[in-house]
PyMOL CGO cylinders between C-alpha atoms (Angstrom):
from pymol import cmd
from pymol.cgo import CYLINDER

trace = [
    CYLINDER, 2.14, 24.37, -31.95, -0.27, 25.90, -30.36, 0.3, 1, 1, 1, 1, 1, 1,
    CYLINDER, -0.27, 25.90, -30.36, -1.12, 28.05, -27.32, 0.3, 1, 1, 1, 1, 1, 1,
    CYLINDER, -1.12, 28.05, -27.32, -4.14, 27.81, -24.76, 0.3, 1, 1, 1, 1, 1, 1,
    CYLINDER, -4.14, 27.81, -24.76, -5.37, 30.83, -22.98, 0.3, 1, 1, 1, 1, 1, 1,
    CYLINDER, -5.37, 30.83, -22.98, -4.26, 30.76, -19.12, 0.3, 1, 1, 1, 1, 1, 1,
    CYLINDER, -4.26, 30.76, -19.12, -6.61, 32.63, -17.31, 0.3, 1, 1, 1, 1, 1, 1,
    CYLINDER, -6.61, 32.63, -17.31, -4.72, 32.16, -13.91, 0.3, 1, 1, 1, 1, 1, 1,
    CYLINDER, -4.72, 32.16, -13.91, -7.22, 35.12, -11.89, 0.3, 1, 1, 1, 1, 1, 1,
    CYLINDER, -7.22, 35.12, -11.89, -10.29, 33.32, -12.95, 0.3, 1, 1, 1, 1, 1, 1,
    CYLINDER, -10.29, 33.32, -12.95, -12.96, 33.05, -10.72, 0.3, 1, 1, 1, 1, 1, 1,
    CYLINDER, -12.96, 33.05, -10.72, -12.18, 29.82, -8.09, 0.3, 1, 1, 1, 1, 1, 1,
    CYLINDER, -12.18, 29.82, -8.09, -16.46, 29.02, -8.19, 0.3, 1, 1, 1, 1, 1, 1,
    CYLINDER, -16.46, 29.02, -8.19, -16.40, 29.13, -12.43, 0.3, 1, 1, 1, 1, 1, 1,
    CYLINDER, -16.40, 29.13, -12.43, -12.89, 26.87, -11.96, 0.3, 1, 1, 1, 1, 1, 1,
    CYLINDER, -12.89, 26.87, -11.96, -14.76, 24.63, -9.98, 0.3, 1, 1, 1, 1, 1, 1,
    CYLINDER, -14.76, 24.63, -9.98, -17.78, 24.33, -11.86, 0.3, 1, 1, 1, 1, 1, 1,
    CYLINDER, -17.78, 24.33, -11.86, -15.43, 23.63, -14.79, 0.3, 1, 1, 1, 1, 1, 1,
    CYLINDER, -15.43, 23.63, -14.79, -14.11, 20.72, -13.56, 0.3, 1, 1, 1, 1, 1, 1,
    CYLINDER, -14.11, 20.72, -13.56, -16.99, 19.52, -12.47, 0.3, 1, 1, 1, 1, 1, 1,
    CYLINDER, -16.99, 19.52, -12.47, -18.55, 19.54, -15.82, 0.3, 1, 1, 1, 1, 1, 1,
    CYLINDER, -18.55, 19.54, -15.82, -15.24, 17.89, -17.67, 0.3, 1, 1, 1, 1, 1, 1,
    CYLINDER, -15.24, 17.89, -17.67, -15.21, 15.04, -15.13, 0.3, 1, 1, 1, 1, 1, 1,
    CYLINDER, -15.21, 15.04, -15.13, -11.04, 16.36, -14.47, 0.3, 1, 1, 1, 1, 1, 1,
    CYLINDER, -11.04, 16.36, -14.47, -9.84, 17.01, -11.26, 0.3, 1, 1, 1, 1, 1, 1,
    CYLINDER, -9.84, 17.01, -11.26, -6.32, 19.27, -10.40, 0.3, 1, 1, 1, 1, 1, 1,
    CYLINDER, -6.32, 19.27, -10.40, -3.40, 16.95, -10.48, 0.3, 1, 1, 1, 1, 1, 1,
    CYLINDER, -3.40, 16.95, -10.48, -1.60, 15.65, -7.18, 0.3, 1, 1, 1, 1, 1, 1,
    CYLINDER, -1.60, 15.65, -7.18, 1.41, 16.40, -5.96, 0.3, 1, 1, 1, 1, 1, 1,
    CYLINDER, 1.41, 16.40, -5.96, 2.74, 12.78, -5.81, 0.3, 1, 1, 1, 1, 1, 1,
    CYLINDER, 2.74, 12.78, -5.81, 0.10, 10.47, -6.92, 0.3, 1, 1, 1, 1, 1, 1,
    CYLINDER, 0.10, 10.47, -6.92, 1.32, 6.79, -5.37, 0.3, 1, 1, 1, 1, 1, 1,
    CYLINDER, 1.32, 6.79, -5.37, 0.14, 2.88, -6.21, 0.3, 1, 1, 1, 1, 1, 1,
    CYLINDER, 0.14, 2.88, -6.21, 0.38, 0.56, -2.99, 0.3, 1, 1, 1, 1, 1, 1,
    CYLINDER, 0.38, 0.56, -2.99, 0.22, -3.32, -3.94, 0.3, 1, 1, 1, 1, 1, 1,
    CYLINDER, 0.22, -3.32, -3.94, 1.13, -6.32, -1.82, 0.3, 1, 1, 1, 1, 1, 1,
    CYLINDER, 1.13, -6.32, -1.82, 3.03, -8.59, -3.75, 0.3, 1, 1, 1, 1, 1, 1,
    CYLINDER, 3.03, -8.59, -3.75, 3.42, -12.26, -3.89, 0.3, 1, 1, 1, 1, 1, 1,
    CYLINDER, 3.42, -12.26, -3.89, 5.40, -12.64, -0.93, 0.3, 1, 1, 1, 1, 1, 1,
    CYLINDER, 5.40, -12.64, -0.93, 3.78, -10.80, 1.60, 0.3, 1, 1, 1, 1, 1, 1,
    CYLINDER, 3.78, -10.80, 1.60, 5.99, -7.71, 1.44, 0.3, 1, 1, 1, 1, 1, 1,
    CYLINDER, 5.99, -7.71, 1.44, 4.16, -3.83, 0.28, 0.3, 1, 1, 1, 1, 1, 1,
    CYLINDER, 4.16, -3.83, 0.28, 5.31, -2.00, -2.58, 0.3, 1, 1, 1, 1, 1, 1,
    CYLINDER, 5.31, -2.00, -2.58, 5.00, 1.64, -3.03, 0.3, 1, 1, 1, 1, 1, 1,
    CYLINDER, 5.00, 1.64, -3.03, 5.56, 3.46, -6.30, 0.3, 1, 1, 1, 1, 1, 1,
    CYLINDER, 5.56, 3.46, -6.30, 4.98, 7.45, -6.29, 0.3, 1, 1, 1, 1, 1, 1,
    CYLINDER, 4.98, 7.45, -6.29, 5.43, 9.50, -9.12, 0.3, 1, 1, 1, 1, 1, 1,
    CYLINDER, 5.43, 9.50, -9.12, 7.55, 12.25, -8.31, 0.3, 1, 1, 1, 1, 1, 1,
    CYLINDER, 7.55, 12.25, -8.31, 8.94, 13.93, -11.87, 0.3, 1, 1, 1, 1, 1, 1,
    CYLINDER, 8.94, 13.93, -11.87, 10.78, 16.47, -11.58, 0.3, 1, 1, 1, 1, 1, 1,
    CYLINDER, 10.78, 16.47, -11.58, 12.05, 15.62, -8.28, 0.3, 1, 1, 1, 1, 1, 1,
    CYLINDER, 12.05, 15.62, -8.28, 15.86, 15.38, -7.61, 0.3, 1, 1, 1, 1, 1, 1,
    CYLINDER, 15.86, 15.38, -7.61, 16.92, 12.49, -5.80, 0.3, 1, 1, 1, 1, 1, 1,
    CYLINDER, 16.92, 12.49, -5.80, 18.61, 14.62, -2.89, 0.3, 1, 1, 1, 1, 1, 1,
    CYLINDER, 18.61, 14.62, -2.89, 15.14, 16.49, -2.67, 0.3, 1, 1, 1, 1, 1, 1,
    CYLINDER, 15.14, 16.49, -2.67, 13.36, 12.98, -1.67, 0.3, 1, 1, 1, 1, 1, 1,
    CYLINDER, 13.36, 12.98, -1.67, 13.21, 12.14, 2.25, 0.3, 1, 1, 1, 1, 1, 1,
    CYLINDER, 13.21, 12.14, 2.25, 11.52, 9.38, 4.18, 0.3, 1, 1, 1, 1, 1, 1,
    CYLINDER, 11.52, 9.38, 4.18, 11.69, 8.65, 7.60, 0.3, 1, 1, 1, 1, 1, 1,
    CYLINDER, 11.69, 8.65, 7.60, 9.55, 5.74, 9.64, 0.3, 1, 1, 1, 1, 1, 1,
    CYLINDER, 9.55, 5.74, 9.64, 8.53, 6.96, 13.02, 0.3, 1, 1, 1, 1, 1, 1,
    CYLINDER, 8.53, 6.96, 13.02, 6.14, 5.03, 15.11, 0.3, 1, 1, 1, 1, 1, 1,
    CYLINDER, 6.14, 5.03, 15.11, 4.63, 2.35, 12.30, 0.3, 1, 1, 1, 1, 1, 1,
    CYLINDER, 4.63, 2.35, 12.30, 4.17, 5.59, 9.89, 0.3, 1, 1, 1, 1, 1, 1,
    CYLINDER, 4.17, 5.59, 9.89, 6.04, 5.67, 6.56, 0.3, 1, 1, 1, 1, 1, 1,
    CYLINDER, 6.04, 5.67, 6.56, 6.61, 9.78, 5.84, 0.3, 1, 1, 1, 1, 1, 1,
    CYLINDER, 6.61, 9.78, 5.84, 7.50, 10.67, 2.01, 0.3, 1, 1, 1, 1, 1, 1,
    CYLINDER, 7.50, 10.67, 2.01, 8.79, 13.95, 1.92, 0.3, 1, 1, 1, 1, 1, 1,
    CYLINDER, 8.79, 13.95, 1.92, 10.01, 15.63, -1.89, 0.3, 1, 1, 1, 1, 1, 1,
    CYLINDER, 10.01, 15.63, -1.89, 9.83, 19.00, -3.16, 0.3, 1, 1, 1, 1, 1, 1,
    CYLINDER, 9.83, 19.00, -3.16, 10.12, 20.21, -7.17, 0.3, 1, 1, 1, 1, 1, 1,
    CYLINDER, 10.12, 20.21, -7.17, 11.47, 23.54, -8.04, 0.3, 1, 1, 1, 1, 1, 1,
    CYLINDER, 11.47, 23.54, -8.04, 10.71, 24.97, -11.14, 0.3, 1, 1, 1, 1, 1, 1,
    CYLINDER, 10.71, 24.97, -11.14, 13.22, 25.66, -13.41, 0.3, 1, 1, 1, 1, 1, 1,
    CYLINDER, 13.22, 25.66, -13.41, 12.51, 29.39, -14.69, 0.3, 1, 1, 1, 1, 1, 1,
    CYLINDER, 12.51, 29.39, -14.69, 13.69, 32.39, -12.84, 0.3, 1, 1, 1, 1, 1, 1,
    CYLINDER, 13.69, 32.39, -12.84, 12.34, 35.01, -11.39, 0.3, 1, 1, 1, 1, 1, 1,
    CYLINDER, 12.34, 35.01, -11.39, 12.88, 37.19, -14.26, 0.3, 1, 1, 1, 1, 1, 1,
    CYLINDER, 12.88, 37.19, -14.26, 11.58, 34.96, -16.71, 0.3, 1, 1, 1, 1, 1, 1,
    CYLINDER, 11.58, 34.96, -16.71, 7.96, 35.63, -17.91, 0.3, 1, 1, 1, 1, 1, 1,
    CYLINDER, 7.96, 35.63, -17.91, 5.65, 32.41, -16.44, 0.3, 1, 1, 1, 1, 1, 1,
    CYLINDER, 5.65, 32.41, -16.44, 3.12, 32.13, -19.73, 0.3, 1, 1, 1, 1, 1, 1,
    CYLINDER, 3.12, 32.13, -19.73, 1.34, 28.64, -18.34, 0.3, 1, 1, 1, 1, 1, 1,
    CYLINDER, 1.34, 28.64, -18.34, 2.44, 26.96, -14.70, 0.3, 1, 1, 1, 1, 1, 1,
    CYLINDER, 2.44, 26.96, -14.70, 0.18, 23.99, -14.09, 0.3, 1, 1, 1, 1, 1, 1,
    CYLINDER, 0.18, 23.99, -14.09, 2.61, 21.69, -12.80, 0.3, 1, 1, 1, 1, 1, 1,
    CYLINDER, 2.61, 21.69, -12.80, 2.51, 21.28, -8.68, 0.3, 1, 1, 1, 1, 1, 1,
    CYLINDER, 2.51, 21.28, -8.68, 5.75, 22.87, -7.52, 0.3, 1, 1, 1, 1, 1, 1,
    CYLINDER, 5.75, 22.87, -7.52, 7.63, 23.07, -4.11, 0.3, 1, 1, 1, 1, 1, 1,
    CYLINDER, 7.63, 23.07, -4.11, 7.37, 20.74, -1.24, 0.3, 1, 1, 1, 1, 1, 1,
    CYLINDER, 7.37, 20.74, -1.24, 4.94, 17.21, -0.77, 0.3, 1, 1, 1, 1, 1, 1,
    CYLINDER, 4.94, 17.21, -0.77, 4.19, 15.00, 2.19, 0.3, 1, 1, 1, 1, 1, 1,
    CYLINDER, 4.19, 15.00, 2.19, 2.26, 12.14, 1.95, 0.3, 1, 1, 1, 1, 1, 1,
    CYLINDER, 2.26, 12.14, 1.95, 2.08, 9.64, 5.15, 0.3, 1, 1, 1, 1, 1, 1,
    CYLINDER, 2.08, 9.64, 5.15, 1.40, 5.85, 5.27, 0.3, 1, 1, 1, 1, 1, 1,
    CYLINDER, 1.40, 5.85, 5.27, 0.55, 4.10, 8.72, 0.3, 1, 1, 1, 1, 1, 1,
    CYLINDER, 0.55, 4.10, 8.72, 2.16, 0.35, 8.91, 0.3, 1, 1, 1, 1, 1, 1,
    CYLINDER, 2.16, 0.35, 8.91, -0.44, -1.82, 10.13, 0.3, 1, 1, 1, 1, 1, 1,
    CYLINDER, -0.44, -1.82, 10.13, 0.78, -4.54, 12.11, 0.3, 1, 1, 1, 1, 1, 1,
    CYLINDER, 0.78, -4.54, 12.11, 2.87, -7.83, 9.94, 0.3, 1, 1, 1, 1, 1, 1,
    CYLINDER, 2.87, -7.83, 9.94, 5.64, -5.16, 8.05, 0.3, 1, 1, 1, 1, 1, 1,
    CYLINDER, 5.64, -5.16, 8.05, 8.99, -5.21, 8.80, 0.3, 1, 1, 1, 1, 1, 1,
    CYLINDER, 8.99, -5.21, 8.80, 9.56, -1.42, 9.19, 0.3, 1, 1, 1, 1, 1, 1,
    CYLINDER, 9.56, -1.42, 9.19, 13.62, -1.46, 10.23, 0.3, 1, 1, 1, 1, 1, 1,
    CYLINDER, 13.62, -1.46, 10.23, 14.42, -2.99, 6.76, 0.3, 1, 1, 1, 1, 1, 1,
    CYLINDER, 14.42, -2.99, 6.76, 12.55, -1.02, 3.62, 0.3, 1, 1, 1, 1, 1, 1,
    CYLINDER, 12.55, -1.02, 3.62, 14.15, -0.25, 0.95, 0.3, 1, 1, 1, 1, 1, 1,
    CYLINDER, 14.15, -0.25, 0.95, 13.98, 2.70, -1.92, 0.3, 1, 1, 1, 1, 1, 1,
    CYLINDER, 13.98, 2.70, -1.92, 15.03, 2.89, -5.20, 0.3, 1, 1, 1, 1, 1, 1,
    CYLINDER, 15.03, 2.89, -5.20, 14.57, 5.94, -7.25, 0.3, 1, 1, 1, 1, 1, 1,
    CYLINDER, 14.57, 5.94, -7.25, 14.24, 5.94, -11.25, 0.3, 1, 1, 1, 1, 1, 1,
    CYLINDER, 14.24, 5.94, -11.25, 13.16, 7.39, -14.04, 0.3, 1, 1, 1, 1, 1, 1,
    CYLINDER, 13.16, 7.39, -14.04, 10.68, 10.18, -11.57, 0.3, 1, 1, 1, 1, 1, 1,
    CYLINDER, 10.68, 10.18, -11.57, 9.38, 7.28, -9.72, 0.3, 1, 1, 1, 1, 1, 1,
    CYLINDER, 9.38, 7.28, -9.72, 10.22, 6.38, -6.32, 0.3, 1, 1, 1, 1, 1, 1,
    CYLINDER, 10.22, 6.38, -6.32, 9.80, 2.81, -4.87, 0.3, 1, 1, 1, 1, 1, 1,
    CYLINDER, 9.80, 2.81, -4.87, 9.87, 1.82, -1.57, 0.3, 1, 1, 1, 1, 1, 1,
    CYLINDER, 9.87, 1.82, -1.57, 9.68, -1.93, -0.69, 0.3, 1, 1, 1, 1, 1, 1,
    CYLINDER, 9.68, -1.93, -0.69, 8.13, -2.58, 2.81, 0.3, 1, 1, 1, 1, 1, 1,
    CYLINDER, 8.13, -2.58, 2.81, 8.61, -6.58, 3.81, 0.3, 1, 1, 1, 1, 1, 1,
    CYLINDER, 8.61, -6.58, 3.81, 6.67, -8.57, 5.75, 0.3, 1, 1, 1, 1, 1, 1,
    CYLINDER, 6.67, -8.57, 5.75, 7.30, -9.28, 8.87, 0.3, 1, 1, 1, 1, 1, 1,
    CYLINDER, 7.30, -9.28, 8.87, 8.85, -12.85, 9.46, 0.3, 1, 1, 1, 1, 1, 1,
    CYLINDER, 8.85, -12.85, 9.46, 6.15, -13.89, 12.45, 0.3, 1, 1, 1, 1, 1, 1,
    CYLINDER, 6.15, -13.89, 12.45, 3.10, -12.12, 9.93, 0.3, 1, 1, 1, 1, 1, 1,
    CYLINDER, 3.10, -12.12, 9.93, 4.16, -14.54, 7.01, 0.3, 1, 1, 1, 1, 1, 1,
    CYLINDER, 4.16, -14.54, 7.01, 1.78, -17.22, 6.59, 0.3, 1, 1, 1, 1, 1, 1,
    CYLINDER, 1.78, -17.22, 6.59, 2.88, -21.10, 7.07, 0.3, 1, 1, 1, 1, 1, 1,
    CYLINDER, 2.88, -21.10, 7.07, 1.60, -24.16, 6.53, 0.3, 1, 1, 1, 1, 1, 1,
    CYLINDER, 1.60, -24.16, 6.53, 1.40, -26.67, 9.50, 0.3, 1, 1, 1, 1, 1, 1,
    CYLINDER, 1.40, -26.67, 9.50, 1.86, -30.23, 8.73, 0.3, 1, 1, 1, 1, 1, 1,
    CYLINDER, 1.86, -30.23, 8.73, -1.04, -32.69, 10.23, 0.3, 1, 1, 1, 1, 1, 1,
    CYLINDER, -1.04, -32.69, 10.23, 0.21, -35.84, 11.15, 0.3, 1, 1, 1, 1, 1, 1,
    CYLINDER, 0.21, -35.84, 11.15, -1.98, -39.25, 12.09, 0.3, 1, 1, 1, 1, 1, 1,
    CYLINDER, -1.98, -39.25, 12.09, -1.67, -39.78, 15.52, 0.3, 1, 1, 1, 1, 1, 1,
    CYLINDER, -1.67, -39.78, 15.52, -0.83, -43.27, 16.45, 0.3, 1, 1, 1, 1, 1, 1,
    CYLINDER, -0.83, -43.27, 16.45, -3.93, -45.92, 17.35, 0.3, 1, 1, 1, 1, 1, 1,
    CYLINDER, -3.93, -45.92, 17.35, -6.58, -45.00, 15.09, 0.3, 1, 1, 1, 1, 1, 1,
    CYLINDER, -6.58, -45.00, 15.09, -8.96, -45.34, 18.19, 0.3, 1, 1, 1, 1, 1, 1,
    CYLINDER, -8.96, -45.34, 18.19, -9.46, -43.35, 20.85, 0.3, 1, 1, 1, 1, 1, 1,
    CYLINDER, -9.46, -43.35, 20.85, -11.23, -44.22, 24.50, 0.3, 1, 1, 1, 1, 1, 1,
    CYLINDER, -11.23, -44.22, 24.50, -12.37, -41.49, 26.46, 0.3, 1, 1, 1, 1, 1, 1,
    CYLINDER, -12.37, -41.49, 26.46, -11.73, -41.88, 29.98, 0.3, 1, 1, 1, 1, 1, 1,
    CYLINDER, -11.73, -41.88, 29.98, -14.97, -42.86, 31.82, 0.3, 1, 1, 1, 1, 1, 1,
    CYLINDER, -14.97, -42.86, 31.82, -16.78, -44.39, 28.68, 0.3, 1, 1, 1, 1, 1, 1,
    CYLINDER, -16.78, -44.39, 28.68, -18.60, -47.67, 28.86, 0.3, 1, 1, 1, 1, 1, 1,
    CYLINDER, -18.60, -47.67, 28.86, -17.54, -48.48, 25.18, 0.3, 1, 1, 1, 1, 1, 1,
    CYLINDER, -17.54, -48.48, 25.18, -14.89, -50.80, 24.47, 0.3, 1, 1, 1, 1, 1, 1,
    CYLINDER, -14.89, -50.80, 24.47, -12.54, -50.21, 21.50, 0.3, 1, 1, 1, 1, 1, 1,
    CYLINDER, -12.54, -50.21, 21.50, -14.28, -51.70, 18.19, 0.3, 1, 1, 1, 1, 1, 1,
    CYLINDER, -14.28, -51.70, 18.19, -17.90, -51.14, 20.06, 0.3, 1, 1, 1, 1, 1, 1,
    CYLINDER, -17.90, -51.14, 20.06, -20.42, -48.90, 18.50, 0.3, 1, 1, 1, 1, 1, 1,
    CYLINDER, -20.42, -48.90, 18.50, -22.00, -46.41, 21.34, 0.3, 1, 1, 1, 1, 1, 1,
    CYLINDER, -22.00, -46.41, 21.34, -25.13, -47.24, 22.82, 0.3, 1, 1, 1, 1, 1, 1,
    CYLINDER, -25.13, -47.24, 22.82, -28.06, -46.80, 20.75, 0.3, 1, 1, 1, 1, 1, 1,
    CYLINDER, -28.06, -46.80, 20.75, -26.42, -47.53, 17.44, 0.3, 1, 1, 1, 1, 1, 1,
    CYLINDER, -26.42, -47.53, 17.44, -26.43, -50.17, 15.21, 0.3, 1, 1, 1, 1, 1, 1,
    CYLINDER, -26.43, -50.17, 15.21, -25.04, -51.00, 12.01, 0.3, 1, 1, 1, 1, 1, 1,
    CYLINDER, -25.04, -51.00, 12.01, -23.24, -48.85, 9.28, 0.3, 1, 1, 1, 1, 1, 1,
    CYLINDER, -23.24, -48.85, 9.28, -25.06, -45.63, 8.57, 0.3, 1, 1, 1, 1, 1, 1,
    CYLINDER, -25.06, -45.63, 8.57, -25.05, -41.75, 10.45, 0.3, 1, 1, 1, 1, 1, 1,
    CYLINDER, -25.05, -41.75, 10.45, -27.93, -41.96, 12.89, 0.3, 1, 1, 1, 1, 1, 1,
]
cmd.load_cgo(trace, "trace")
């Protein structure tokens, strides 16, 4: 085992100057994956470890999904904090609907420190196919035209475009 210096008081300029040389970047407090899945419907996945399910929240107001969760460490006051890099206490993130998702039925699971939402399409947004049937006749005759069924238009003879 071994233990890494935690210099929490460093300088926030020589922090930053430090990640930018490593190519790292300080960790979020509930990094998510969106994906659309076969069916039309979203999918949401956010990683919330250390979460407890009773902690997680999420409300839909005006076409905006809210995730609320909050992670509490689990040392005491009186206990002495060597490293803490691990985001603690409350999260929001917010994700506006666009228009096609059937807000009023989402579901959420919760497993395992990640939380899934399921957002479905909306019926009328789904796509459909439209059959195309032949309409009856074969030939048409537009009203006011001098050409008979079975004539070609003036100017044109024979088989080819012209």
């Amino acid at each position: 085992m071994s233990v890494l210096r935690f210099e929490p008081f460093r300088d926030p300029f020589e922090r930053l100057l430090s990640m930018a040389a490593s190519g790292t970047r300080p960790p979020l407090g509930m990094p998510m994956d969106v994906y659309r899945g076969e069916d039309g419907s979203y999918h949401v996945e956010a990683d919330l470890p250390g979460a407890g399910p009773d902690s997680i929240e999420l409300t839909v107001e005006h076409d905006v999904l809210t995730i609320r969760a909050a992670r509490t460490p689990h040392y005491g006051d009186s206990e002495q904090v060597i490293a803490a890099e691990r985001p603690q206490g409350p999260f929001t993130r917010q994700l506006t609907f666009g228009e096609g998702v059937d807000s009023e039925n989402l579901t959420a699971s919760y497993a395992d420190g990640v939380l899934h939402v399921t957002i479905p399409a909306s019926p009328k947004a789904q796509a459909r196919r439209i059959e195309v049937t032949r309409a009856a006749g074969g030939s048409r005759v537009v009203p006011g035209s001098t050409v008979k069924p079975g004539e070609a238009p003036a100017g044109r003879t024979g088989g080819g475009p012209g």
